[in-house]
Chimera marker file (.cmm) of the C-alpha trace (Angstrom):
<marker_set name="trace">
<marker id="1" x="-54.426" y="-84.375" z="84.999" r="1" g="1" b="0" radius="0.5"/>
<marker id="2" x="-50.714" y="-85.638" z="84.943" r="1" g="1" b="0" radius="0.5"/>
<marker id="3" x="-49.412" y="-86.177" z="88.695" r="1" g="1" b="0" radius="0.5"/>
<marker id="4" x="-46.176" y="-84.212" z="87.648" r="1" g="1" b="0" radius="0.5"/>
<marker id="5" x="-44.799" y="-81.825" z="85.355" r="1" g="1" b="0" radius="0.5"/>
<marker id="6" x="-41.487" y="-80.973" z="84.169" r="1" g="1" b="0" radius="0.5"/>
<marker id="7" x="-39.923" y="-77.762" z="83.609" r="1" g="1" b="0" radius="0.5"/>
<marker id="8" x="-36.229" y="-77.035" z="82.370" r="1" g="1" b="0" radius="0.5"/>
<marker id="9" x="-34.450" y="-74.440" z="81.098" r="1" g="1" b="0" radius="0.5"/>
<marker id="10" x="-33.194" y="-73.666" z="77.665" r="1" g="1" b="0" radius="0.5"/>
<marker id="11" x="-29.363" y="-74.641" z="78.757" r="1" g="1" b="0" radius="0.5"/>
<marker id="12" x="-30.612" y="-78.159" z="78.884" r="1" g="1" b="0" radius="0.5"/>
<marker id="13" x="-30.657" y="-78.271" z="74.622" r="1" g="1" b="0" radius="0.5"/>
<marker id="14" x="-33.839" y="-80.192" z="75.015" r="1" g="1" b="0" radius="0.5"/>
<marker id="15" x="-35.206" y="-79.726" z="71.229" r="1" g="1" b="0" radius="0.5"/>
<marker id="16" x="-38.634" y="-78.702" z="70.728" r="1" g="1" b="0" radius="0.5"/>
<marker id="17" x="-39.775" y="-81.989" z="69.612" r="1" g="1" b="0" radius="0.5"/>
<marker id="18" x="-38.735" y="-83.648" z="72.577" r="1" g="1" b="0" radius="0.5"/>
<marker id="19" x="-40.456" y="-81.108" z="74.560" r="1" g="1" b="0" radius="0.5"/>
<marker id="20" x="-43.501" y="-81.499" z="73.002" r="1" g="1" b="0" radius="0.5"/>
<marker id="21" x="-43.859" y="-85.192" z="72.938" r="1" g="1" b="0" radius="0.5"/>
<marker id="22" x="-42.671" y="-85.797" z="76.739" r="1" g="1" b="0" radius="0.5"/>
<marker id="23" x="-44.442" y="-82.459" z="77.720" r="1" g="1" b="0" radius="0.5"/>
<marker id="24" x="-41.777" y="-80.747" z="79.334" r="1" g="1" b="0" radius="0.5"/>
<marker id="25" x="-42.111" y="-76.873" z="79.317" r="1" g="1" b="0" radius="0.5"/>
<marker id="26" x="-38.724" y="-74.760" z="78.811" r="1" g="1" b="0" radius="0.5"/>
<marker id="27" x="-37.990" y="-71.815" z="80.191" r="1" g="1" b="0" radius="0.5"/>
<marker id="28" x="-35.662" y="-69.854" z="77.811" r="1" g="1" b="0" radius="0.5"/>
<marker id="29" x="-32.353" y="-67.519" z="78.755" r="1" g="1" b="0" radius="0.5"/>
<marker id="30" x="-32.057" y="-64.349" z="76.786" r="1" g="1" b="0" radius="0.5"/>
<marker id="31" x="-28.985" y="-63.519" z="74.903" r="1" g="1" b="0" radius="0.5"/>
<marker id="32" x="-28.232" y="-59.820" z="74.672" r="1" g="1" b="0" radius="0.5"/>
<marker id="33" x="-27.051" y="-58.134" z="70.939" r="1" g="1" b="0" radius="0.5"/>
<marker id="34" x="-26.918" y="-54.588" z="70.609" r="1" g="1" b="0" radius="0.5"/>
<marker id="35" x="-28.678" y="-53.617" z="73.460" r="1" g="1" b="0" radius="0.5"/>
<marker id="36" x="-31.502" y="-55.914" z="72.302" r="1" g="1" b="0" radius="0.5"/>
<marker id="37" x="-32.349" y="-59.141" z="74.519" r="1" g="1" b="0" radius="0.5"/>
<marker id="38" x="-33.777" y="-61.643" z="72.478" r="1" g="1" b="0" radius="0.5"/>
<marker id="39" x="-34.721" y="-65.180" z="74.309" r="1" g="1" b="0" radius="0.5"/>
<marker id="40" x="-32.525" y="-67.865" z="73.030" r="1" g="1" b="0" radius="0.5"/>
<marker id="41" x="-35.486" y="-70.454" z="71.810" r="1" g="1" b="0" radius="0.5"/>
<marker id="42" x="-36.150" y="-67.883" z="69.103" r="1" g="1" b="0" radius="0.5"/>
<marker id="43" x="-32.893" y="-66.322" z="68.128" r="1" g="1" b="0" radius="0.5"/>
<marker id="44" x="-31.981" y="-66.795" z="64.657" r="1" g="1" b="0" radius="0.5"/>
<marker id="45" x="-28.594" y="-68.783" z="65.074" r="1" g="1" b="0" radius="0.5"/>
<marker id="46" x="-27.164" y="-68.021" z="62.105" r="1" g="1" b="0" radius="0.5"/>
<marker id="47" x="-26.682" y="-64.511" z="63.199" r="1" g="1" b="0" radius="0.5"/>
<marker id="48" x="-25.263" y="-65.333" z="66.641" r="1" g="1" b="0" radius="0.5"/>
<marker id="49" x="-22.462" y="-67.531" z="65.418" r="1" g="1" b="0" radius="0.5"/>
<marker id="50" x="-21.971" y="-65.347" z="62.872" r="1" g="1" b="0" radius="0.5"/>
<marker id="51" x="-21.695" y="-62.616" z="65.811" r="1" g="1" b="0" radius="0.5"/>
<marker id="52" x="-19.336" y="-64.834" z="67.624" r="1" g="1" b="0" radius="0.5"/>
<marker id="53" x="-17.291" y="-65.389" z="64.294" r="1" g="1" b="0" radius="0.5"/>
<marker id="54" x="-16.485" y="-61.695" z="64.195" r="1" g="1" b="0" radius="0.5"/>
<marker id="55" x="-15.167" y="-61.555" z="68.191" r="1" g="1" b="0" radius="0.5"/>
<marker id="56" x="-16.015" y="-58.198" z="68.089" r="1" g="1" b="0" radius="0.5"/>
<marker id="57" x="-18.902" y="-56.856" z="69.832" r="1" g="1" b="0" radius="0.5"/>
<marker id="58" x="-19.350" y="-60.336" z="71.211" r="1" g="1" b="0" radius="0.5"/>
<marker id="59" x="-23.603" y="-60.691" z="72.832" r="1" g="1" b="0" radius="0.5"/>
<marker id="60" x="-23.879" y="-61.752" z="76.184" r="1" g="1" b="0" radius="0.5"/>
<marker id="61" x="-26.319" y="-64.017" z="78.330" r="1" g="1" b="0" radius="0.5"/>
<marker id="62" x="-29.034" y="-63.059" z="81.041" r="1" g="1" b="0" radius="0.5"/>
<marker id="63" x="-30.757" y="-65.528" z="83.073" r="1" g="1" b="0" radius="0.5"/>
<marker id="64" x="-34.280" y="-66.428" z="82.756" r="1" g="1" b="0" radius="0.5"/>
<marker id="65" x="-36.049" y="-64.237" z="85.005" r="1" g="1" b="0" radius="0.5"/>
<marker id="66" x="-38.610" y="-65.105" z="87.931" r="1" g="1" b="0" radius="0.5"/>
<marker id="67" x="-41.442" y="-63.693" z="86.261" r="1" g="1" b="0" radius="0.5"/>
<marker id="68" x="-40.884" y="-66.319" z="83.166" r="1" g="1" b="0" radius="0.5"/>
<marker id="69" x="-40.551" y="-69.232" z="85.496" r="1" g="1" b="0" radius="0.5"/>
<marker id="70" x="-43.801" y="-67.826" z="87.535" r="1" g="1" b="0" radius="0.5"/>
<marker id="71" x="-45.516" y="-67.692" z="84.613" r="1" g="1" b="0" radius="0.5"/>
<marker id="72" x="-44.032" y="-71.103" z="83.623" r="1" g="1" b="0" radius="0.5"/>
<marker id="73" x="-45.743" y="-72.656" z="86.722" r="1" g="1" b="0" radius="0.5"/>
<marker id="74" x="-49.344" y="-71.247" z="86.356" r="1" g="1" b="0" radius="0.5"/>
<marker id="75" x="-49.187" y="-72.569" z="83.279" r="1" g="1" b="0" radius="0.5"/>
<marker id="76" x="-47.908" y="-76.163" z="84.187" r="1" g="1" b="0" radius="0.5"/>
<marker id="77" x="-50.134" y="-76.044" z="86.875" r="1" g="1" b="0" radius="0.5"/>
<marker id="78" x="-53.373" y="-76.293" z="85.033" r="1" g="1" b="0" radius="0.5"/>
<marker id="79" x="-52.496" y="-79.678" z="84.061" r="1" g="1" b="0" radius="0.5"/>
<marker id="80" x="-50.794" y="-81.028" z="86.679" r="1" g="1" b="0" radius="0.5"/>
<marker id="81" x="-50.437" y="-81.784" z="90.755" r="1" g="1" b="0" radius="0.5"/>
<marker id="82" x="-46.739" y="-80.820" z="90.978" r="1" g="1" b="0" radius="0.5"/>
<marker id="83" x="-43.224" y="-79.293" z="89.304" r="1" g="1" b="0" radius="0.5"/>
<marker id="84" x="-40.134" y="-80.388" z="88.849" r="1" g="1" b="0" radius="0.5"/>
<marker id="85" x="-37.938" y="-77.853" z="88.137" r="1" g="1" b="0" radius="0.5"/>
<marker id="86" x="-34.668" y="-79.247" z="86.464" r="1" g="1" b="0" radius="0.5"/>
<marker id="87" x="-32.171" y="-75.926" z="86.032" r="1" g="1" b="0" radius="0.5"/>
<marker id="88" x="-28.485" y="-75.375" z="84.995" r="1" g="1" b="0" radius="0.5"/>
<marker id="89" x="-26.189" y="-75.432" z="87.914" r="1" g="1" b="0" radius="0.5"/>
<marker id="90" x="-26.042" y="-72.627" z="90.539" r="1" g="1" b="0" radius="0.5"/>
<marker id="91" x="-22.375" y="-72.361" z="90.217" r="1" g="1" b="0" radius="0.5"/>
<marker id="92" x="-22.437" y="-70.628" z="86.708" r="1" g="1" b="0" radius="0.5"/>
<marker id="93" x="-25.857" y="-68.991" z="86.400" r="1" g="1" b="0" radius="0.5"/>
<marker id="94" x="-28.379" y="-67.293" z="88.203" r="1" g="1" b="0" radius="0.5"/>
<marker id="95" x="-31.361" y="-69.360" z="86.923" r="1" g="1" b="0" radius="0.5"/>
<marker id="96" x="-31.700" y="-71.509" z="89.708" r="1" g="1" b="0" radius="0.5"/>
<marker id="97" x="-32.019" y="-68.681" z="91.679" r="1" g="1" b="0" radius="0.5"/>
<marker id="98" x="-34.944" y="-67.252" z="89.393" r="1" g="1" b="0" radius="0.5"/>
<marker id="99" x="-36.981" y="-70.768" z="89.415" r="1" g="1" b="0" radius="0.5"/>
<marker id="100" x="-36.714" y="-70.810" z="93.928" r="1" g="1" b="0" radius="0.5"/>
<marker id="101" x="-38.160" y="-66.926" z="93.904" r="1" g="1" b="0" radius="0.5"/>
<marker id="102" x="-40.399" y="-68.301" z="91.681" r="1" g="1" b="0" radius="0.5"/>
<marker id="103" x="-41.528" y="-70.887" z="93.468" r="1" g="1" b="0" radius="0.5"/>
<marker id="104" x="-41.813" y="-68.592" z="96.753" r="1" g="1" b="0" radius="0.5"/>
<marker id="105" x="-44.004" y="-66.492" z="94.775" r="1" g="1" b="0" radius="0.5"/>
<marker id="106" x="-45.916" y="-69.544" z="93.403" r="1" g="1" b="0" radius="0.5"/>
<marker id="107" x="-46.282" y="-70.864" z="96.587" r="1" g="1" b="0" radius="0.5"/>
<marker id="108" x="-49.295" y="-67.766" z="97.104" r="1" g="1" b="0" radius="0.5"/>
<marker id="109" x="-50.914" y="-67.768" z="93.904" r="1" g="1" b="0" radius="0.5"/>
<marker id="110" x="-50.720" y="-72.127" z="93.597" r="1" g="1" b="0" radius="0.5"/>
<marker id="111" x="-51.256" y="-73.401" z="96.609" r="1" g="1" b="0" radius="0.5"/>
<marker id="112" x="-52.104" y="-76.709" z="95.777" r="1" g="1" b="0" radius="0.5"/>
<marker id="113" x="-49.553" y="-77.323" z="93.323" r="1" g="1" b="0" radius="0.5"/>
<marker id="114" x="-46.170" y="-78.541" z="94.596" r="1" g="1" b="0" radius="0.5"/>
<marker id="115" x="-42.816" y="-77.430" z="93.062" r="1" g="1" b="0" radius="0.5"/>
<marker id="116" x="-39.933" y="-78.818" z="93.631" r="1" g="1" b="0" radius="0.5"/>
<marker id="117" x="-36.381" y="-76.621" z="92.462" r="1" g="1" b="0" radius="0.5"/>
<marker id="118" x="-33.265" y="-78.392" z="91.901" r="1" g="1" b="0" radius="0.5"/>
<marker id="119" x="-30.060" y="-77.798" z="89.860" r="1" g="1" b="0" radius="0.5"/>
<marker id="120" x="-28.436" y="-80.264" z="87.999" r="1" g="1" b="0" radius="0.5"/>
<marker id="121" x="-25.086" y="-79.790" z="88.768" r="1" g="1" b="0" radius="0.5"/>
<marker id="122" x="-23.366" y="-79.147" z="85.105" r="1" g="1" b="0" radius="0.5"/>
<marker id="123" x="-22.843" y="-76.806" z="82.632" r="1" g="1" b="0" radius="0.5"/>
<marker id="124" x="-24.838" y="-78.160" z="79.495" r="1" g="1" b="0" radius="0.5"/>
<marker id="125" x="-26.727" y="-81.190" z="78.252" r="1" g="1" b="0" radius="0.5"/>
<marker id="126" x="-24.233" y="-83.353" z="76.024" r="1" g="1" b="0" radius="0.5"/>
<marker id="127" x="-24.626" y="-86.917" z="74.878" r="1" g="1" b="0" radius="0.5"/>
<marker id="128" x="-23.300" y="-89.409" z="77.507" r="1" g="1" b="0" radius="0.5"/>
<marker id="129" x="-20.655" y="-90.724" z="74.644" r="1" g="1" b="0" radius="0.5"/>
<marker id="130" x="-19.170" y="-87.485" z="74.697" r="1" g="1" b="0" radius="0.5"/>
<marker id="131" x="-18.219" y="-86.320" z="78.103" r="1" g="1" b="0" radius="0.5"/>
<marker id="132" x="-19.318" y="-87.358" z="81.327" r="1" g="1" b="0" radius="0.5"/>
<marker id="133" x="-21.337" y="-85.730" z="84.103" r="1" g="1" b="0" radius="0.5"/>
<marker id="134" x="-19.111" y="-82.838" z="85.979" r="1" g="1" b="0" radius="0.5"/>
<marker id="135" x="-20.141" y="-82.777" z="89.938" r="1" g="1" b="0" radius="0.5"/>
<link id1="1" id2="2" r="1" g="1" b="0" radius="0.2"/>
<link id1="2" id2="3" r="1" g="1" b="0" radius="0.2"/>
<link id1="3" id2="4" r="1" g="1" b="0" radius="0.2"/>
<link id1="4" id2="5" r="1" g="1" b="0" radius="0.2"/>
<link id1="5" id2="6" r="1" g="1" b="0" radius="0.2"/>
<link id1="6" id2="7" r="1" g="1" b="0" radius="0.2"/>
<link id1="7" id2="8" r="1" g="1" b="0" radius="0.2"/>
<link id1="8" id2="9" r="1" g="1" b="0" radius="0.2"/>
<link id1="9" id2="10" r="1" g="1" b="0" radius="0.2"/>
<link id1="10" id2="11" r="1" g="1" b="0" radius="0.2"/>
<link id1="11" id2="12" r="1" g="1" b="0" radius="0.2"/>
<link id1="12" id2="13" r="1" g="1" b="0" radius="0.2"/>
<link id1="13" id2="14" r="1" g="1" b="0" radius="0.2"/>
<link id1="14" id2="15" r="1" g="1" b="0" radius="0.2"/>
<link id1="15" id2="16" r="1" g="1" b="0" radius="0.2"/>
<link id1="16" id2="17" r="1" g="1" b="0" radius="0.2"/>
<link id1="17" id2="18" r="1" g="1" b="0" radius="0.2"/>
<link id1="18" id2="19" r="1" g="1" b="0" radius="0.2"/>
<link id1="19" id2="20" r="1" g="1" b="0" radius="0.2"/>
<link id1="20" id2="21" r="1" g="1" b="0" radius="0.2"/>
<link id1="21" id2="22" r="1" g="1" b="0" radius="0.2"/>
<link id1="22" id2="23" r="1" g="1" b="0" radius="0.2"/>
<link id1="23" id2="24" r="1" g="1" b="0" radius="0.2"/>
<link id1="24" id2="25" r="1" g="1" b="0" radius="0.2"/>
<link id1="25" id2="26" r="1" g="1" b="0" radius="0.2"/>
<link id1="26" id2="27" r="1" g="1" b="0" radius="0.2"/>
<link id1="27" id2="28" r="1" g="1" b="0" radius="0.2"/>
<link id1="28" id2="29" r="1" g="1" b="0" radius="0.2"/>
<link id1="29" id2="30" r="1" g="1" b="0" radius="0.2"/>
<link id1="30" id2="31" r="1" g="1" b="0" radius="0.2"/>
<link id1="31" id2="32" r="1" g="1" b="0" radius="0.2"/>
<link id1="32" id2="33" r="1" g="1" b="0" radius="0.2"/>
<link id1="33" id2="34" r="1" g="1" b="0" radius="0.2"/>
<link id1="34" id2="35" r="1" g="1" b="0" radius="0.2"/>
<link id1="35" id2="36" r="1" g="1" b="0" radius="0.2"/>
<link id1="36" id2="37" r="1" g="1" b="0" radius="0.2"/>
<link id1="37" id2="38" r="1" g="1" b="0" radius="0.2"/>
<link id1="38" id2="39" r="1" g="1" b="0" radius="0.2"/>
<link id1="39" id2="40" r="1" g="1" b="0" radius="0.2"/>
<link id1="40" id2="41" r="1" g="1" b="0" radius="0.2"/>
<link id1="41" id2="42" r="1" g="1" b="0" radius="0.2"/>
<link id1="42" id2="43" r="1" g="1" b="0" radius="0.2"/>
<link id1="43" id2="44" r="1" g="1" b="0" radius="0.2"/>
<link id1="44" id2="45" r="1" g="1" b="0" radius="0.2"/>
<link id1="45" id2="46" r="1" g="1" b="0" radius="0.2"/>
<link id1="46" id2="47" r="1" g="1" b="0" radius="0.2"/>
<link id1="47" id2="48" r="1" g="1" b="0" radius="0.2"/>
<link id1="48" id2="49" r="1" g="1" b="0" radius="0.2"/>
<link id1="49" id2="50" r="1" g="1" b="0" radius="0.2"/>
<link id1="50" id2="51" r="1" g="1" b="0" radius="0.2"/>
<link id1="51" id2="52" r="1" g="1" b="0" radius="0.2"/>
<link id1="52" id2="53" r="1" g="1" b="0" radius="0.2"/>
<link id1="53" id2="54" r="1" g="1" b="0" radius="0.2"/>
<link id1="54" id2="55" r="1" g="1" b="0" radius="0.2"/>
<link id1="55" id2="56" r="1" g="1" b="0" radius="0.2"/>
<link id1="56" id2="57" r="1" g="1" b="0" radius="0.2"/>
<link id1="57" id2="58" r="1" g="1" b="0" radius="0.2"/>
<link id1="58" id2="59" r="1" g="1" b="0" radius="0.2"/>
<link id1="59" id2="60" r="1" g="1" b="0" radius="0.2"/>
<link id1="60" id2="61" r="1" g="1" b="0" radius="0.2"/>
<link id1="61" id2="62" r="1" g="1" b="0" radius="0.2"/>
<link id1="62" id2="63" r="1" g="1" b="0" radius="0.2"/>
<link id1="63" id2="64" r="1" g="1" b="0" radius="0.2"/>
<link id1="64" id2="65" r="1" g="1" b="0" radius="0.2"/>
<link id1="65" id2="66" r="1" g="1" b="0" radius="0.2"/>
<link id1="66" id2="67" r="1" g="1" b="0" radius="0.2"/>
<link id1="67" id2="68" r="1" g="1" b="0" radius="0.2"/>
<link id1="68" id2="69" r="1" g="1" b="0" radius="0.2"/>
<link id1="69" id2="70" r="1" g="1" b="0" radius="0.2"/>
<link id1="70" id2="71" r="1" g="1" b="0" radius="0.2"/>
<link id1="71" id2="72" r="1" g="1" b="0" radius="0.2"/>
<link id1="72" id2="73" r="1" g="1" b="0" radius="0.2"/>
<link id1="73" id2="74" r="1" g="1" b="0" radius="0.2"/>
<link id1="74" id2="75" r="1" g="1" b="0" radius="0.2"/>
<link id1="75" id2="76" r="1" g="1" b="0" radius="0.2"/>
<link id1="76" id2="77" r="1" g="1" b="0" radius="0.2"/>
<link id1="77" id2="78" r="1" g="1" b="0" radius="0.2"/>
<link id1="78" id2="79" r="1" g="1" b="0" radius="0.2"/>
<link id1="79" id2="80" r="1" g="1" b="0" radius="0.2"/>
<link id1="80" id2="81" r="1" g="1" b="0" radius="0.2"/>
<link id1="81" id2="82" r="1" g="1" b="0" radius="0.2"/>
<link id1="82" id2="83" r="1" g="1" b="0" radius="0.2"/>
<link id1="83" id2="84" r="1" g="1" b="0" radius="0.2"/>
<link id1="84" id2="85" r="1" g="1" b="0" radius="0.2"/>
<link id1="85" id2="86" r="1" g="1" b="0" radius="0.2"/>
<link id1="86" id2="87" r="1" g="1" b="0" radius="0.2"/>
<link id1="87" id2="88" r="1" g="1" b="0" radius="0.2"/>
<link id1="88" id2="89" r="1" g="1" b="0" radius="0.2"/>
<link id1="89" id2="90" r="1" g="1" b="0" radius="0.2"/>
<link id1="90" id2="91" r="1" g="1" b="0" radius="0.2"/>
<link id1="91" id2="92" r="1" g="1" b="0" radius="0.2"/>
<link id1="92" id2="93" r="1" g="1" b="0" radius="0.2"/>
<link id1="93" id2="94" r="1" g="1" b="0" radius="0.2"/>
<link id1="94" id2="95" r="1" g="1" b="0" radius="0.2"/>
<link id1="95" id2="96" r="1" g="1" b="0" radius="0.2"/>
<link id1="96" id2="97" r="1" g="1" b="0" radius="0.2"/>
<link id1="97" id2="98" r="1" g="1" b="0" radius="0.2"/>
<link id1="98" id2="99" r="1" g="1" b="0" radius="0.2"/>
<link id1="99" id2="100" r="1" g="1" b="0" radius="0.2"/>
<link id1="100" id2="101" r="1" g="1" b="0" radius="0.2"/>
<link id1="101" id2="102" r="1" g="1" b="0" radius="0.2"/>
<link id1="102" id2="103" r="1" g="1" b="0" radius="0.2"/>
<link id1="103" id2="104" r="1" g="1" b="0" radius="0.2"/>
<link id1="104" id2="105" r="1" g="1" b="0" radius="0.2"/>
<link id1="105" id2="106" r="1" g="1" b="0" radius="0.2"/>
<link id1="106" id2="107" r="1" g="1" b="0" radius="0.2"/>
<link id1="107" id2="108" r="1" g="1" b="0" radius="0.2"/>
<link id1="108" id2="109" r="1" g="1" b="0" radius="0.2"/>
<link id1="109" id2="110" r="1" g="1" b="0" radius="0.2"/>
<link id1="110" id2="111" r="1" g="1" b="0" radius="0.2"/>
<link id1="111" id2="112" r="1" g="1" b="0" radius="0.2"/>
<link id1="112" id2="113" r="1" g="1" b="0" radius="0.2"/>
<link id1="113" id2="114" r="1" g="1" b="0" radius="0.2"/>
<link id1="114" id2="115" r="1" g="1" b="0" radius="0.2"/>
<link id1="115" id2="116" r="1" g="1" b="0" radius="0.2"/>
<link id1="116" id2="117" r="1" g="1" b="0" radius="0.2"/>
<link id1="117" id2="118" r="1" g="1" b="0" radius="0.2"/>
<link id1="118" id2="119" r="1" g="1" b="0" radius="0.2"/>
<link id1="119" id2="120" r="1" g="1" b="0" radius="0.2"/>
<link id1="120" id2="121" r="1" g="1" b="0" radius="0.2"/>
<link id1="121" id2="122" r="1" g="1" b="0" radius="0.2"/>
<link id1="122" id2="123" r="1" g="1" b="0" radius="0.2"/>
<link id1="123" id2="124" r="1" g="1" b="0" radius="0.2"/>
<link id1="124" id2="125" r="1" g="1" b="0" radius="0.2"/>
<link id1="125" id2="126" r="1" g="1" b="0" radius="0.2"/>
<link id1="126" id2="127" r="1" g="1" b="0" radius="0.2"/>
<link id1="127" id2="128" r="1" g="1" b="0" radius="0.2"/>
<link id1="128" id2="129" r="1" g="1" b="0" radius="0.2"/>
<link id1="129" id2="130" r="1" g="1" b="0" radius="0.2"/>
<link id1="130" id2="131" r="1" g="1" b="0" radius="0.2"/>
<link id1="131" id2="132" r="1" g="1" b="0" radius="0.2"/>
<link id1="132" id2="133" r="1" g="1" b="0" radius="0.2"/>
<link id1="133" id2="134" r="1" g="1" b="0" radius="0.2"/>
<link id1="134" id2="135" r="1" g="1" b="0" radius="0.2"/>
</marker_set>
């Protein structure tokens, strides 16, 4: 059993295979077309941009939700003491929010895991060569 695990969410543009080999689990945001919320890990791209391309009938976002990041935990849980919860800032999103009521609810049904919520304090995950971390 790992001592602890690490959970981000989609905003982070952590790509699957880095997710898989350092075991991190992602949480994804949904991003709402037509009336239809699809979660932005498996949203075929080419039709968003070409969405955006139109500017007409532009989608939207929506947070992660509590139950996701609940559900994120019982399953991180299983192979590991505690969570680190890594999430976009609280200034432009309410996922942060989502991952501490998760963690409240967690703290019932995993007692004897420890999680551990913080936001990161920026907008996105970019390459340190080509902007620099916002405060």
């Amino acid at each position: 059993m790992n001592k602890v695990a690490v959970i981000t969410d989609s905003i982070a543009a952590i790509s699957p295979e880095m997710a898989q080999e350092y075991g991190i689990g992602i949480v994804p945001a949904h991003v709402i077309m037509d009336g239809k919320s699809y979660l932005d890990t498996e949203i075929d791209m080419g039709m968003l941009y070409a969405r955006l391309e139109e500017k007409e009938n532009l989608p939207t976002t929506s947070a992660a939700t509590t139950g996701q990041f609940l559900q994120a935990y019982q399953e991180m849980s299983q192979s590991a003491e505690a969570i680190l919860v890594i999430t976009l800032t609280s200034a432009h999103s309410a996922i942060y929010g989502a991952a501490l009521e998760a963690r409240e609810l967690a703290r019932k049904k995993l007692p004897k895991t420890a999680i551990e919520v913080l936001h990161c304090r920026t907008c996105c995950c970019c390459p340190a060569t080509h902007c620099s971390s916002g405060g």
